[in-house]
N, C-alpha and C positions, 0 to 999 in steps of 0.2 A: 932757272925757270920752274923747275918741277915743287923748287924748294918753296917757291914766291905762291905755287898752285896748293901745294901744304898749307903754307901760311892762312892763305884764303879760306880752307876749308875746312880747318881749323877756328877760324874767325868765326867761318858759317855756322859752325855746327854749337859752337861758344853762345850764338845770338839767339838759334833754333832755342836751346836748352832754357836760357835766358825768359825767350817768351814763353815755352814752355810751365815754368815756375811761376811767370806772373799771371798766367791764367792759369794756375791751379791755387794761389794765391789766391784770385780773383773769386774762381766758383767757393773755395771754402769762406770768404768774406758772404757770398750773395746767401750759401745755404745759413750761416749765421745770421743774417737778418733775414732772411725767412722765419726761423725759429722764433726772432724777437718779436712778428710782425706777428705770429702765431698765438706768441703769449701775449703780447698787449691787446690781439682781439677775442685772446678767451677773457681778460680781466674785462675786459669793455661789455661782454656780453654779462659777465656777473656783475659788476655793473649797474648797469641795465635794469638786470633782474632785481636786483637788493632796490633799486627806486621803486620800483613799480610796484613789491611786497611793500614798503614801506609808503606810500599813496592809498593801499589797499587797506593796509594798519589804521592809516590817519580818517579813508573815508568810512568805515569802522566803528572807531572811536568814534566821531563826531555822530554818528548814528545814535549808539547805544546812549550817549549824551541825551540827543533831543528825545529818543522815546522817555528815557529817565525823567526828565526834566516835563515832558508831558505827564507822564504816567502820577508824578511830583503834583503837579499844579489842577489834572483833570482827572485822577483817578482818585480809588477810593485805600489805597496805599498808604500809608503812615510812615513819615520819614523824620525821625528826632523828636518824636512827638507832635508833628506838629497835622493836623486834620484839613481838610479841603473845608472853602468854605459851604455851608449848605445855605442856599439862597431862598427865602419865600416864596 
């Protein structure tokens, strides 16, 4: 009987260990995607950022465009030679 009460407790203590290890398993799996979940929302916020410089570029550009292109057709500016026209 004592032997059968070893065996048991032995079993017991084999299964304790068991879960043990699968939830230390477990936590080092959850802090690892933590980390990934950490880097993929720092990439997202750069990201983010890199669009929105890049929207700022583009509304920008189209600016310096239309004054050019004003400046080109209504100013007194000379671009390739070529003169605005002077009206009567």
């Amino acid at each position: 009987m004592a032997n059968a009460a070893r065996q048991m407790v032995n079993e017991a203590r084999k299964m304790v260990e068991k879960v043990l290890e699968e939830e230390a398993k477990a936590k080092e799996r959850e802090r690892k995607v933590r980390v990934v979940c950490a880097k993929a929302k720092e990439k997202a916020m750069i990201a983010q950022e890199n669009e929105r410089m890049c929207k700022i570029a583009l509304i920008l550009s189209w600016l310096i465009f239309v004054i050019v292109m004003l400046l080109c057709c209504f100013g007194s500016i000379e671009f390739f030679g070529v003169k605005r026209l002077r009206l009567p």
